[in-house]
C-alpha positions as CSV (number, residue, x, y, z in Angstrom):
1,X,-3.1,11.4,-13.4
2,X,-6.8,11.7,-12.7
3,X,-8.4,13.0,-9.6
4,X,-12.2,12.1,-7.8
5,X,-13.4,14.0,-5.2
6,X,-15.5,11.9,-2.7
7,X,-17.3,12.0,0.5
8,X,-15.2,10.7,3.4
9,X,-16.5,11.5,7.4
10,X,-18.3,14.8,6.6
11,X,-15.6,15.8,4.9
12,X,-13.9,16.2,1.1
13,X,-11.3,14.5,0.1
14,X,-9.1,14.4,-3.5
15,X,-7.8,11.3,-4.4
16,X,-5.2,11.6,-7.1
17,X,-4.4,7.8,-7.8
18,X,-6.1,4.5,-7.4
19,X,-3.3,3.3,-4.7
20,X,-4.8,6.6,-2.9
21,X,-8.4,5.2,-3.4
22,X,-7.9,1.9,-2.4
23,X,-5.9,2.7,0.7
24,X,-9.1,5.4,2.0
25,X,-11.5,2.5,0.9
26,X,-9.7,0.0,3.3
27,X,-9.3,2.1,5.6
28,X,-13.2,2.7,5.4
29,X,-13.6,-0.4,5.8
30,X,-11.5,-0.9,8.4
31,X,-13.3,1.5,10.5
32,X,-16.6,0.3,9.6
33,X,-15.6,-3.3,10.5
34,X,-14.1,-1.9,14.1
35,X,-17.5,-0.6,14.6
36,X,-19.6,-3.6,13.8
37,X,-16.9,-5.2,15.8
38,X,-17.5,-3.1,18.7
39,X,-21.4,-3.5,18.9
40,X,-21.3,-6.8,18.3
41,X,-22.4,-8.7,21.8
């Protein structure tokens, strides 16, 4: 299958399918939507 390399907190990571991609996008998200979360008042 193919592979991308992309930046994910400081730090490489090889994603070998799209299920991989999607699931470290989400889970991206996910933390990005916990932060927002957070500092919202």
């Amino acid at each position: 299958g193919w592979g991308v390399t992309i930046w994910y907190q400081s730090r490489s990571v090889h994603v070998e399918s799209m299920v991989d991609f999607i699931s470290l996008s989400l889970d991206c998200l996910g933390r990005v939507s916990i932060s927002a979360g957070a500092l919202a008042p």
